[in-house]
C-alpha positions as CSV (number, residue, x, y, z in Angstrom):
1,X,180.7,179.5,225.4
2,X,181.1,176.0,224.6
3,X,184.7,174.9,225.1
4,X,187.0,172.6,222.9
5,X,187.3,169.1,224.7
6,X,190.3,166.8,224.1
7,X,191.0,163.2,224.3
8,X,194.5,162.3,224.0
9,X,194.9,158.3,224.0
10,X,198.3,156.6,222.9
11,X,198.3,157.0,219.3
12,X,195.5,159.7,218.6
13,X,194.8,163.3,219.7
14,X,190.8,163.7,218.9
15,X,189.2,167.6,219.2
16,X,185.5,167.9,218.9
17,X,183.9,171.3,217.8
18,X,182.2,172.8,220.1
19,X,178.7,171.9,220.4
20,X,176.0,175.0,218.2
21,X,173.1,176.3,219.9
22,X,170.1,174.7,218.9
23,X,167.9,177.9,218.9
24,X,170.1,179.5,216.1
25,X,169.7,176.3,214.3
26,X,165.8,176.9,214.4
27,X,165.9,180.7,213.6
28,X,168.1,179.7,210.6
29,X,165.1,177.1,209.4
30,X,162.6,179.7,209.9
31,X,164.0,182.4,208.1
32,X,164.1,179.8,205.1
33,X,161.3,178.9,205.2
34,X,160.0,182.3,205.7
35,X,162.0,183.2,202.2
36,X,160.5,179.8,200.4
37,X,156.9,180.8,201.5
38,X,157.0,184.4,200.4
39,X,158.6,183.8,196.6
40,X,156.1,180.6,196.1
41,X,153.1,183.3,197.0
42,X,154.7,186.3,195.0
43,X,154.2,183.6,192.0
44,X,151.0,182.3,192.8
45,X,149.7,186.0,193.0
46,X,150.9,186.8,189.7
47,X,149.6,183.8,187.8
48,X,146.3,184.1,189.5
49,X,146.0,188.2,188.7
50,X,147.1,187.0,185.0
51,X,144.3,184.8,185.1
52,X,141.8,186.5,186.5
53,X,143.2,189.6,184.0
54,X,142.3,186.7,181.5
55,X,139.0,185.8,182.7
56,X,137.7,189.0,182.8
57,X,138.9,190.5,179.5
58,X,136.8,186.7,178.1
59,X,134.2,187.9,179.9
60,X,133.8,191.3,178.6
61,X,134.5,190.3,175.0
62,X,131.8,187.3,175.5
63,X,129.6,190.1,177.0
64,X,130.2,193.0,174.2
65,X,129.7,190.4,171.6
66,X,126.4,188.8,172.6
67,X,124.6,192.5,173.5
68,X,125.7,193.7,170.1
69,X,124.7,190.4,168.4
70,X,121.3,190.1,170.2
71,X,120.1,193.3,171.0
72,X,117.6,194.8,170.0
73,X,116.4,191.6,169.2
74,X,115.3,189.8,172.7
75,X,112.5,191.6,174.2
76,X,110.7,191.1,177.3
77,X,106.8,192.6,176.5
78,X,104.3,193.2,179.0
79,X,101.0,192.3,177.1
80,X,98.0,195.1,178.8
81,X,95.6,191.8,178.4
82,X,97.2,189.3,180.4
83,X,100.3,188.4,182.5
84,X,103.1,185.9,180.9
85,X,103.3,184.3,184.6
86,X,106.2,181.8,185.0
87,X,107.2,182.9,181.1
88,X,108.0,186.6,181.8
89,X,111.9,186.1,181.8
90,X,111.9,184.0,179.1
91,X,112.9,186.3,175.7
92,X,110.5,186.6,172.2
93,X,111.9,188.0,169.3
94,X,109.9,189.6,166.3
95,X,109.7,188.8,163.0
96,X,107.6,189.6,159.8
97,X,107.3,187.8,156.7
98,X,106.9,189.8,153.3
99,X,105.5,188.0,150.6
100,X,103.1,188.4,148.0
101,X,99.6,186.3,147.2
102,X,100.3,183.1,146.2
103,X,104.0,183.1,146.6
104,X,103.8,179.7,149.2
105,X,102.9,182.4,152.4
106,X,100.0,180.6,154.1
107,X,101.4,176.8,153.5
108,X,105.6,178.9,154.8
109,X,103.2,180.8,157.9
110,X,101.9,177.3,158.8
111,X,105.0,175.4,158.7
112,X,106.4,177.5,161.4
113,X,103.1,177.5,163.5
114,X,104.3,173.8,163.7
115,X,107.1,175.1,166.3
116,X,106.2,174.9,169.7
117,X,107.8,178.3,170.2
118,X,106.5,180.1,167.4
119,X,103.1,182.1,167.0
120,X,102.8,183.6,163.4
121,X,99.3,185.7,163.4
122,X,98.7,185.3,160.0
123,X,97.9,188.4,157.5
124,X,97.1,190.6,159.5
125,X,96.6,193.9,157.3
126,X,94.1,192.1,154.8
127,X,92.1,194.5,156.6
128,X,92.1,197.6,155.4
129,X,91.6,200.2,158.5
130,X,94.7,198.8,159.7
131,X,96.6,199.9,157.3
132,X,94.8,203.2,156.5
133,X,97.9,205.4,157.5
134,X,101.0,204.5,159.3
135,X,99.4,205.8,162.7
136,X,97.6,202.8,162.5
137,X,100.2,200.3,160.8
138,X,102.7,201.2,163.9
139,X,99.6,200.8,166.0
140,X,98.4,197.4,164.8
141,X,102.2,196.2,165.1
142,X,102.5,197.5,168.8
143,X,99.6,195.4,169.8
144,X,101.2,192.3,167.6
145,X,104.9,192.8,169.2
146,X,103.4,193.0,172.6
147,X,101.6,189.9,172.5
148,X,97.9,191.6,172.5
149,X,96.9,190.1,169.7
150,X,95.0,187.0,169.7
151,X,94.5,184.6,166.8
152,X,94.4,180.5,166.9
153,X,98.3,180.6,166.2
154,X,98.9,182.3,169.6
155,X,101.0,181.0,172.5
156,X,101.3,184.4,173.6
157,X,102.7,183.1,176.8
158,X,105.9,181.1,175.7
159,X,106.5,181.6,172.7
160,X,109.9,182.8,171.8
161,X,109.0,184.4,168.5
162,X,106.1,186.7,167.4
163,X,105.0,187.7,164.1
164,X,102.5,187.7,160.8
165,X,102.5,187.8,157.4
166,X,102.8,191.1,155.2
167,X,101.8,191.3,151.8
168,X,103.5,193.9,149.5
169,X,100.4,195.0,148.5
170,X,99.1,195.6,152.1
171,X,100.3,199.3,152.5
172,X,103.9,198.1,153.1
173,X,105.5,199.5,150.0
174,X,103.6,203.0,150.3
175,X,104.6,203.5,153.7
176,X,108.8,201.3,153.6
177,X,110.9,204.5,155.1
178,X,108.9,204.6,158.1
179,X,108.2,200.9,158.5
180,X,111.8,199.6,157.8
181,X,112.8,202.3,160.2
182,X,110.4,200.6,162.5
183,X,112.0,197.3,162.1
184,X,114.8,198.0,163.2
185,X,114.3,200.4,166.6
186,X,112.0,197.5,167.4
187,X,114.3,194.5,166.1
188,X,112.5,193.0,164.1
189,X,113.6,190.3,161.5
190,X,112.3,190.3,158.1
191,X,112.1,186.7,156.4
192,X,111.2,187.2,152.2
193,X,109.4,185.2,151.0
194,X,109.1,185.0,147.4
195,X,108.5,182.5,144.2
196,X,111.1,182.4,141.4
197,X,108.7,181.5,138.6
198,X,106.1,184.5,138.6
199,X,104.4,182.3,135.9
200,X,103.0,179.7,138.0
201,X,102.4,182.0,140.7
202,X,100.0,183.9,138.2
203,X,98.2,180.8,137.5
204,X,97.7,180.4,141.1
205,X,96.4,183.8,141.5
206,X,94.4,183.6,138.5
207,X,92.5,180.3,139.9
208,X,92.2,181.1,143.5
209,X,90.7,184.9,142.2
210,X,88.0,182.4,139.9
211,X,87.3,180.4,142.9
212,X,86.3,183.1,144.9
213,X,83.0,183.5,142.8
214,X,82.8,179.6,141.5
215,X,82.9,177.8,145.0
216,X,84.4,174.9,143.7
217,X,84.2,173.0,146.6
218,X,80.6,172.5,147.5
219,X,79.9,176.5,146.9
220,X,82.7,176.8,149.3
221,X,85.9,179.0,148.6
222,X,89.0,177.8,149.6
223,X,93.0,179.5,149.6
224,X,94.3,176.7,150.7
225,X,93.3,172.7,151.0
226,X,94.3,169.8,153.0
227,X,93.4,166.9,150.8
228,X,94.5,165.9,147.5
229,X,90.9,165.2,146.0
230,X,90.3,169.3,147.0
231,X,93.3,170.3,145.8
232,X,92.6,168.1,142.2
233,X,89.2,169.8,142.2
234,X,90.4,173.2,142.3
235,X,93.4,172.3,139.5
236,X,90.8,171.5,136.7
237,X,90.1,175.3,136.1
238,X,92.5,176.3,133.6
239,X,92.5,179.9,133.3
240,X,93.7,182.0,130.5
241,X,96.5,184.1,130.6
242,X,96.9,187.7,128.7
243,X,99.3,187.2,126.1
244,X,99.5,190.5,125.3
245,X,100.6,192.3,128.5
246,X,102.8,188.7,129.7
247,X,105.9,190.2,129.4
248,X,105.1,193.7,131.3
249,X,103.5,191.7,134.1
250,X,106.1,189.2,134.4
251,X,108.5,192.5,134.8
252,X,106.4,194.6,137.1
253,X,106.4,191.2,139.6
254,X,110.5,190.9,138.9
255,X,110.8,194.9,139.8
256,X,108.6,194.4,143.0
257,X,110.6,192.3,144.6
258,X,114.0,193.8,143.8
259,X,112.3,197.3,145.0
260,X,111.4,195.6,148.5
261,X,114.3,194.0,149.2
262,X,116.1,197.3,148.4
263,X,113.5,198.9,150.6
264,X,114.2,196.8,153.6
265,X,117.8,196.1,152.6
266,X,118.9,197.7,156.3
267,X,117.0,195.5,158.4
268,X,118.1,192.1,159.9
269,X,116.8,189.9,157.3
270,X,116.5,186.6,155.5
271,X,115.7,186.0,151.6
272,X,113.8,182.5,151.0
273,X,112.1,181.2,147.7
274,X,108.8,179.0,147.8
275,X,110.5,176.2,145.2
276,X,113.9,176.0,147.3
277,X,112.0,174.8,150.0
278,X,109.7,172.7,148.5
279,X,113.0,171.0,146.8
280,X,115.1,171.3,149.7
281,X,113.3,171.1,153.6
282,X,116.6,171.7,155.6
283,X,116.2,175.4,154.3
284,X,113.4,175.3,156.9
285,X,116.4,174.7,159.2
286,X,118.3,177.7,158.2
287,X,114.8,179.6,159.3
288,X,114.8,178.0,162.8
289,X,118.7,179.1,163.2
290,X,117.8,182.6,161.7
291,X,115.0,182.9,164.5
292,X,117.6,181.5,166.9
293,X,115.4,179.2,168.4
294,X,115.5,175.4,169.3
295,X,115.5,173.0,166.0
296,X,112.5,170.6,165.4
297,X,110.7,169.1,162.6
298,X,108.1,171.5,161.1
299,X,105.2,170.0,159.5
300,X,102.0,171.5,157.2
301,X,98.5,169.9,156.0
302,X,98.4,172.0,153.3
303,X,98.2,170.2,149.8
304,X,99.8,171.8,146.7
305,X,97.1,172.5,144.0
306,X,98.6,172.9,141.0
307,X,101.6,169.8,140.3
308,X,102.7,169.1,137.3
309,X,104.0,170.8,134.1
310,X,102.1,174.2,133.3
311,X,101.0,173.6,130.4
312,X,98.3,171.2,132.0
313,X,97.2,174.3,133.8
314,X,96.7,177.2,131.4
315,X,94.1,177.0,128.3
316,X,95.6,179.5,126.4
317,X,99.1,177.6,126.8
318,X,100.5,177.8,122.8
319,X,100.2,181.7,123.1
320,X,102.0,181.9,126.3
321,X,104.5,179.3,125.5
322,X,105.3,181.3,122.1
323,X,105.3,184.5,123.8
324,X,108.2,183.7,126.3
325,X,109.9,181.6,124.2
326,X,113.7,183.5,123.5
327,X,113.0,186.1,126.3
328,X,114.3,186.1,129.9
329,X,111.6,183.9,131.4
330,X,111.5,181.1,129.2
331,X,112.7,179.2,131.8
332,X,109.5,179.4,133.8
333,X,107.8,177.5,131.0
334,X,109.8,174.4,131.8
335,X,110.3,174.8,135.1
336,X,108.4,172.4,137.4
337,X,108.9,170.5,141.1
């Protein structure tokens, strides 16, 4: 032990404390720091389990909402006729658009053929064995949906969404429980198509049905034209309309359409109308978002036939303009873009 050393002088009697040991001085540090070092950890463990805790429940939610979001509605086919290559990761959804003749389908169809990721096949049961029963509507779809069919709208290997044109008249409505349940164990979106003024499109159908016997066009028939001295050819037949039975076809077309979309009411679907997007293209964006793929400018060469006001295109125009005059559809007899 250290002793006490004094210095006694004349005036002053100094005592120094004895000297400490310089080990304890060390263990004494240590042990601090020891203490220091464990709380600082004991914290940092805690905040980073109460953000990994965090992470993870983000993670799930992010997870649980995009599978119930997406699926069944990214599919990864293996076509039997060819191999997607480099494209077999990427995802295609399906889609079918219901419509009826002359409701603005083929001019709608080739707008979105204008996508780079988009392959719409066009109507595909026009043909009537493929529609015969459903055996062969579910067969004919299969073959669609897995990329195995091939028409000059294909880009069976990239393209992120696969589809066609159905026409109400095409064996869909005869066969809806099966086909809307269809729809959805596949995922498949359904875009309507329809035209507010059944007048007009009863014009349409009137002139294009003429046309298929006439050949307007250099004994050619034509649906659909891409120039406006075809499409001014084709408007100067003026067909004439039944008077009589105006107002029960005008209602049979209105009860069509509320019956499909009833039908079909389950699905994952979108309800469009030929004028709004002839009045208003960024509706064509709302389609792109519904098809969740990557936005772009769609584009058609089709030419509108009939323009104008409607009375320039039906001969029989008094009778029809005094039959809906005061009844639910006058407003078709006006109505013009």
């Amino acid at each position: 032990m250290v002793e006490y050393i004094c210095f006694f002088n004349k005036d002053t009697l100094i005592i120094k404390p004895p000297r400490k040991s310089p080990v304890l001085l060390r263990m004494i540090v240590l042990v601090f720091a020891m203490v220091c070092g464990v709380y600082i950890c004991s914290l940092s463990v805690k905040q980073t389990n109460i953000h990994t805790n965090t992470r993870i429940e983000v993670i799930e939610r992010l997870s649980r909402d995009y599978v119930i979001n997406q699926v069944p509605y990214l599919h990864y086919p293996k076509p039997k006729t060819f191999s997607r290559d480099e494209c077999a990761c990427n995802p295609v959804r399906y889609f079918a658009i219901l419509s009826m003749q002359r409701s603005g389908s083929g001019w709608f169809e080739t707008l979105l053929n204008s996508h780079i990721n988009v392959s719409s096949n066009g109507e595909i049961f026009s043909a009537k064995e493929r529609r015969d029963n459903i055996s062969a509507i579910v067969e004919t779809l299969d073959r669609v949906y897995n990329l195995d069919w091939f028409t000059s709208a294909s880009k069976n290997h990239c393209s992120a969404a696969v589809g066609f044109k159905w026409m109400l008249n095409q064996g869909l409505m005869e066969h809806h429980n099966q086909i809307e349940d269809y729809f959805n164990t596949r995922g498949v979106s359904v875009i309507f198509l329809f035209r507010r003024n059944f007048l007009r499109r009863m014009v349409s159908t009137l002139a294009n049905s003429y046309d298929r016997h006439a050949k307007l066009l250099n004994g050619i028939h034509k649906s659909h034209v891409h120039s406006s001295e075809e499409a001014d050819t084709l408007s100067r037949y003026k067909p004439s309309i039944n008077s009589t039975s105006l107002m029960s076809d005008l209602k049979q077309m209105e009860l069509t359409v509320m019956k499909t979309l009833e039908y079909f009411n389950s699905t994952r679907h979108i309800i469009l109308y030929y004028e709004d997007i002839v009045k208003n293209r960024t509706k064509l964006g709302e389609v792109i978002e519904f098809l969740r793929l990557p936005q772009m400018d769609l584009t058609s060469r089709q030419v509108k036939i009939h323009k104008g006001p409607l009375r320039e295109h039906i001969k029989n125009w008094d009778d029809v303009n005094n039959t809906l005059t005061g009844t639910a559809f006058e407003s078709f007899l006006r109505a013009d873009y």
